[in-house]
N, C-alpha and C positions, 0 to 999 in steps of 0.2 A: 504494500500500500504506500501511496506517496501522500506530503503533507506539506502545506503553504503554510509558513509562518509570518506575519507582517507587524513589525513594531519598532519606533523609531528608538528605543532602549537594547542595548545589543547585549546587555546580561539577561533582559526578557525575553528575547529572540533565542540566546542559547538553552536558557533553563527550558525553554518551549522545547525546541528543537530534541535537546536530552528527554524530557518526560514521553514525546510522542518517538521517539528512538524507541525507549525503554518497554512502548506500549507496545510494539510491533510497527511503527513504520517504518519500512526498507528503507526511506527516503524521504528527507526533510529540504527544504528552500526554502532560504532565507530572504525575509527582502524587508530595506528601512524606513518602507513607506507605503502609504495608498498606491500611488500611479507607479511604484516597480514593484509591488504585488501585483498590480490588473497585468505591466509588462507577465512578468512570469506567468502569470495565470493563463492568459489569453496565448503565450508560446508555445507550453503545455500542452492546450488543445489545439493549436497547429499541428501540433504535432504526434498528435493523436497518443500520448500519454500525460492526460488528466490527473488533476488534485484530487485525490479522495476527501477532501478536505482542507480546510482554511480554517486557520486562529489568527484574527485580526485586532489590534488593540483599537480602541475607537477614537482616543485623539493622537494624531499624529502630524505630523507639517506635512507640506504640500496638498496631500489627500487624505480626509484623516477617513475613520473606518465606514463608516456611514454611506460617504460618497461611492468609498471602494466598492461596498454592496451593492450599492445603487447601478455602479458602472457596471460590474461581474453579474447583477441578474439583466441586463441591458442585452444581453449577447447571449442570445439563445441556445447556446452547447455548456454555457457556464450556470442556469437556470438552477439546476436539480443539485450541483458540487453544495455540502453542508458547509456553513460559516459557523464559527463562534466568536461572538465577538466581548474581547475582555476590554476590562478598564481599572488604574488603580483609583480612580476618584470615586469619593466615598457619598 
């Protein structure tokens, strides 16, 4: 199984990264933000191996998680991929 991680914190991105390792994903991608997670995302399914999954934090620069969603269900083969989207704000 492979897994899109996106958060502009890159000790968030690896603790992410490690825990869905640990969970059984073959394969984790990283990315710092909204608009190079859709990059990644939308590459992926070019390329005809998709994200089983996305953990996206929701504030982020550039594109914060929200939009990402917004943009990834936009694009009809990224529709049905599950999102989770975290936050540290309380």
């Amino acid at each position: 199984m492979k897994a899109l991680v996106v958060d502009d914190s890159k000790i968030t991105r690896r603790l992410l990264a490690q825990i869905l390792t640990e969970s059984g994903y073959a394969q984790v991608v990283s990315a710092p933000d909204g608009a190079e997670g859709l990059e990644e995302l939308l590459a992926a399914s070019r390329a005809g191996t998709p994200f089983d999954v996305v953990v996206t934090d929701w504030r982020m620069p550039r594109m914060d998680g929200l939009a990402f969603l917004r943009a990834a269900r936009a694009d009809p083969a990224e529709r049905d991929v599950p999102f989770v989207v975290i936050s540290s704000v309380s």
